[in-house]
C-alpha positions as CSV (number, residue, x, y, z in Angstrom):
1,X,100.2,109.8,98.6
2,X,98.3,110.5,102.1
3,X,98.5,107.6,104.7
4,X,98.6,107.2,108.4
5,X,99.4,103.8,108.9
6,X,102.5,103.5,106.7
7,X,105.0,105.8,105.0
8,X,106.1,106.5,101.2
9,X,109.3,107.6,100.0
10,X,110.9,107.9,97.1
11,X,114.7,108.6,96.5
12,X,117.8,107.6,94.1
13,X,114.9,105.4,92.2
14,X,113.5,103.5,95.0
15,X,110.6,103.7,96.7
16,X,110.5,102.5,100.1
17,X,106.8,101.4,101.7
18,X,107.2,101.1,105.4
19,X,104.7,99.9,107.7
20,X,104.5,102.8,110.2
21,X,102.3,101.4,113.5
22,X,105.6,100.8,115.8
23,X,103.4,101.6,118.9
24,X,101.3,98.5,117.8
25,X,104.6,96.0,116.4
26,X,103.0,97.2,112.9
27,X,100.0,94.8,113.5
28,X,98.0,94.5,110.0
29,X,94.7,96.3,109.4
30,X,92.4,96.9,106.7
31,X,93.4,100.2,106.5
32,X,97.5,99.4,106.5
33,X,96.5,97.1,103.7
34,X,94.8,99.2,101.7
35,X,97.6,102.3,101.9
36,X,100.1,99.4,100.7
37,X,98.1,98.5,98.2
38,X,97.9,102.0,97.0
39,X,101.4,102.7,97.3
40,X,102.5,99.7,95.5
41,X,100.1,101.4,92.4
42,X,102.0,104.7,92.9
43,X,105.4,102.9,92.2
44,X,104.3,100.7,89.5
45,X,102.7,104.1,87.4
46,X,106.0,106.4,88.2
47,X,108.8,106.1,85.6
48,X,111.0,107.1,87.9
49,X,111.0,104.2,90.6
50,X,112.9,101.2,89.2
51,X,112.7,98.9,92.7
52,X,110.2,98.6,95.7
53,X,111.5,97.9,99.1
54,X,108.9,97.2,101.9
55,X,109.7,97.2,105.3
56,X,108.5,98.1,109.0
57,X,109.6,101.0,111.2
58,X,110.4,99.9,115.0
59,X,112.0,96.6,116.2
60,X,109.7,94.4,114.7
61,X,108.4,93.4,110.7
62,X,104.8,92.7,111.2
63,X,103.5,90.6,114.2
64,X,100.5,89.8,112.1
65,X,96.4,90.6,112.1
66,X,95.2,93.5,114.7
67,X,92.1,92.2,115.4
68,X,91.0,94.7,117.5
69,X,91.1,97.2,114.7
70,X,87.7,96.2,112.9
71,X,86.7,93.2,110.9
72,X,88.8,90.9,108.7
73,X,86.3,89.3,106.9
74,X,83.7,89.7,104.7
75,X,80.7,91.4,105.6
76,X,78.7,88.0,104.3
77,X,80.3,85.4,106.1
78,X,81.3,82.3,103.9
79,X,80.4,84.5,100.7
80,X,82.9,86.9,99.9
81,X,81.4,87.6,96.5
82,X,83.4,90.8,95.3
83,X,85.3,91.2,98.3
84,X,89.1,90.9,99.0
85,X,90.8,89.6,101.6
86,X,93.2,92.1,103.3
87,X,96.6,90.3,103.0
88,X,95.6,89.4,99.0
89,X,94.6,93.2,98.5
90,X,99.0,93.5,98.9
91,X,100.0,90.3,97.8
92,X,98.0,90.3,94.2
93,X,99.1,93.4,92.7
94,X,103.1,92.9,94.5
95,X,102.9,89.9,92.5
96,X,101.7,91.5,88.9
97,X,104.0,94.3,89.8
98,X,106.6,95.1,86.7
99,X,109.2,96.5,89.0
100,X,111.4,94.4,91.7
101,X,110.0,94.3,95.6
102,X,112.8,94.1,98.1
103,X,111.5,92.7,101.6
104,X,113.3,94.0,104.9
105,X,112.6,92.2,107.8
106,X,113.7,92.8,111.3
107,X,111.7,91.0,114.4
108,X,108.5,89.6,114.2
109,X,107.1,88.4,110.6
110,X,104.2,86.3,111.9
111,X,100.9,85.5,110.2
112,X,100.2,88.3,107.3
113,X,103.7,89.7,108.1
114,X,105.2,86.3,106.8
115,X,102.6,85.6,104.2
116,X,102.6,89.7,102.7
117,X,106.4,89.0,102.4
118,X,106.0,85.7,99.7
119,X,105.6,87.1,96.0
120,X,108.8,89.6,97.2
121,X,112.1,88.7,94.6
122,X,114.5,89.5,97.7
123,X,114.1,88.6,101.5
124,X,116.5,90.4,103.6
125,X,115.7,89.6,107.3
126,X,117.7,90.1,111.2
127,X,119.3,87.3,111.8
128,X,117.4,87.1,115.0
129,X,114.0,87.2,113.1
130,X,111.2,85.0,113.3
131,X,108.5,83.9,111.1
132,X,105.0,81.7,111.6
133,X,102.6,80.6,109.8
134,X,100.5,80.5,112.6
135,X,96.6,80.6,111.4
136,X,95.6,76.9,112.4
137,X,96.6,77.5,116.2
138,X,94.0,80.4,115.6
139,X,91.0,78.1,114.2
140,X,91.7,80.5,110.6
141,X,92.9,80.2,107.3
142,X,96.1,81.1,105.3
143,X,95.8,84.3,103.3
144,X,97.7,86.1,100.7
145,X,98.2,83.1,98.4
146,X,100.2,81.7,100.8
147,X,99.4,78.6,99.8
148,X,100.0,79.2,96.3
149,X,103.7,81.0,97.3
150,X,104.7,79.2,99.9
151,X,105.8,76.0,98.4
152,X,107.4,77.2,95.8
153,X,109.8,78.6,97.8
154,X,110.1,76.0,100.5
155,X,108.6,72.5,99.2
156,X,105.7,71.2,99.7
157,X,106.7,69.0,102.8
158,X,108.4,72.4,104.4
159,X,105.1,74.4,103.8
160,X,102.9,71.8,105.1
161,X,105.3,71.3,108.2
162,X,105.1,75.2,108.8
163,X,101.4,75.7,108.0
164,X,100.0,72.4,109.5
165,X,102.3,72.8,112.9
166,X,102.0,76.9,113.6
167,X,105.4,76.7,115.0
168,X,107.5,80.0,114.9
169,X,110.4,79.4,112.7
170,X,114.3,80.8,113.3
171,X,116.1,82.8,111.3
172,X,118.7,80.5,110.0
173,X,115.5,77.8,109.1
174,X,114.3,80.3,107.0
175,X,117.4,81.1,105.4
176,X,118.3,77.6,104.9
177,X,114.7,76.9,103.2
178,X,114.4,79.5,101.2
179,X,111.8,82.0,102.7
180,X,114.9,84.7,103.1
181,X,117.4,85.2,100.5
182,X,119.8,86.4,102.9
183,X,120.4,87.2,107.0
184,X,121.6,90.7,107.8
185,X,122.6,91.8,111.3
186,X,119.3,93.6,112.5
187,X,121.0,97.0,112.3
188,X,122.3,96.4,108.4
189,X,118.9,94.9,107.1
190,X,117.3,98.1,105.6
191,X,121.1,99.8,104.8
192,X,121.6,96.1,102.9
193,X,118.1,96.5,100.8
194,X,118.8,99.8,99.8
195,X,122.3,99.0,98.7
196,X,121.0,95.9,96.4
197,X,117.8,98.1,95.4
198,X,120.6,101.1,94.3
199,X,122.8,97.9,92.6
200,X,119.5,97.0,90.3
201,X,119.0,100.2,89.5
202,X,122.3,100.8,88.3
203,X,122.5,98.0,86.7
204,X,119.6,96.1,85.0
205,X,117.4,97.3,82.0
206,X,113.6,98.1,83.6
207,X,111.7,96.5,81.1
208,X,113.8,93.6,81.0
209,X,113.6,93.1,84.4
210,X,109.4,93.7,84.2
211,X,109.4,90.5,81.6
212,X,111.9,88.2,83.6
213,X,109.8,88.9,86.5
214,X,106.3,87.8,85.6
215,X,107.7,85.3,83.2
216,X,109.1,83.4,85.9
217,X,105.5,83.5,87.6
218,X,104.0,83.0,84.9
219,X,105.6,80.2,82.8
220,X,106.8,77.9,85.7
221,X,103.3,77.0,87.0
222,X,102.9,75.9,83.5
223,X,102.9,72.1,82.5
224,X,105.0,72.0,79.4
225,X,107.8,74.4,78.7
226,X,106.1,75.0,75.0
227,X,104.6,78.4,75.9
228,X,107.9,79.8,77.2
229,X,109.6,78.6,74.0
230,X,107.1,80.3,72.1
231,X,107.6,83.8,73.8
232,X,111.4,83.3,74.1
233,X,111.4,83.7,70.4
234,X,109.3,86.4,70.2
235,X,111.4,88.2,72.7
236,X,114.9,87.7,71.3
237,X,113.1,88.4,67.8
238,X,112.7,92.1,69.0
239,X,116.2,91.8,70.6
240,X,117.9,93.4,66.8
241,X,115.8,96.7,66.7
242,X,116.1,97.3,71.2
243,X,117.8,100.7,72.2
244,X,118.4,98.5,75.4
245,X,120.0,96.1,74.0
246,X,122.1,98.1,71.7
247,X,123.0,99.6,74.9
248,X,123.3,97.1,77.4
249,X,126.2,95.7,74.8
250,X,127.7,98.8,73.8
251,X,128.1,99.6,77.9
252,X,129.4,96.1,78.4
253,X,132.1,96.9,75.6
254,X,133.0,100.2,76.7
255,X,133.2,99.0,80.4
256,X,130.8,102.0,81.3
257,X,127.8,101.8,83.4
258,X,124.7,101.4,81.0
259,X,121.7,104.0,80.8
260,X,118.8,101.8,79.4
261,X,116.1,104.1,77.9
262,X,112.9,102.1,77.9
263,X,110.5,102.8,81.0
264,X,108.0,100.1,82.8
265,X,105.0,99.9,82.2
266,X,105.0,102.6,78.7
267,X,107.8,100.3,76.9
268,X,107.0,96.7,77.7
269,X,106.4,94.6,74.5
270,X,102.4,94.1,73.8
271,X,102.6,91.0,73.1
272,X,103.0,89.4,76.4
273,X,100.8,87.0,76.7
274,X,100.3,87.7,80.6
């Protein structure tokens, strides 16, 4: 793909997005968004990448919004009719993505570069990195779905804490409340992504991965458990005629490294009801 403001590579299955404005601390624009957004496409139609990792190039994540790049908001103020938000137009399709998104995080992650981070299944940050939810000591609004994500990772008392307050948030509070999976040294952050984004795709079937993904979005917003029982037994019902599963078992008994066959998105069962 063609993009100035970040980079796309692909290699050993993994395709790395990497926010690519160190001169500017990899401050957000409309136009970084919408290369993400497009790059996060690229990966979820290629066969061939089995795991996202997103990261940013310099010392520092993502210290948030440049506003001097050019407007944020909606060209009718208060009516955004068709129009998308920046931070959503990456947080949206990261979260219907079929593959899994590996965050690296070194520095700053403040504002979007805390909230683009949330629908992620892996945080890996510095442990001298530091997040903020800052938008109310800036008279604005979460974006992304922050408010939606947030929570769910922290509780609702953390979120509102963070989000009501502003206040920049340490490493090890982050790590202790769920925001980061896991604290790195700053120079082993992206080495330690890659490593787990080379484990998964050694290890895990694609297309099981793709349904245990969104069905964890999906079915634990939901009130009763009903629905998830009801798909649970369609799933396993398809278990007996899987070439994964015949292989994910017959790897596991021959104590061999397993070579699943079915590809995200051409293999994924049509009958999910997401």
């Amino acid at each position: 793909m063609t993009a100035t403001q970040i980079t796309y590579d692909v290699a050993d299955r993994t395709a790395v997005i990497t926010l690519d404005r160190p001169e500017a601390r990899n401050g957000y624009t409309v136009q970084m968004a919408d290369e993400i957004a497009q790059a996060l496409a690229e990966a979820e139609g290629d066969t061939g990448v089995r795991v996202v990792v997103l990261t940013g190039a310099g010392d520092d994540f993502c210290v948030g919004a440049d506003l001097s790049s050019g407007r944020f908001t909606s060209p009718g103020e208060g009516s955004a009719g068709d129009w998308v938000e920046p931070a959503s137009r990456v947080t949206r399709p990261m979260y219907e993505l079929h593959k899994p998104v590996i965050a690296a995080v070194r520095g700053a992650a403040v504002g979007v570069g805390s909230t683009v981070i949330l629908p992620a299944d892996f945080r890996i940050a510095a442990d001298d990195s530091r997040f903020g939810f800052v938008f109310a000591r800036r008279g604005i609004y979460p974006e992304g779905g922050s408010t939606w994500f947030l929570p769910r990772l922290v509780g609702l008392g953390r979120a509102t804490d963070w989000m009501i307050s502003g206040r920049l948030i340490a490493a090890d509070e982050a790590l202790a409340s769920g925001l980061v999976t896991e604290l790195q040294p700053a120079d082993r952050v992206l080495d330690r992504a890659l490593g787990l984004a080379a484990e998964l795709a050694d290890s895990v079937a694609p297309v099981s991965v793709a349904v245990i993904r969104q069905a964890l979005r999906q079915m634990s917003a939901l009130p009763s458990p009903q629905p998830a029982f009801d798909l649970d037994s369609q799933l396993i019902a398809g278990c007996g005629a899987s070439p994964d599963a015949a292989e994910g078992i017959s790897s596991f008994l021959e104590r061999r490294a397993p070579h699943f066959p079915r590809r995200v998105p051409d293999d994924l069962p049509d009958f999910l009801p997401w």
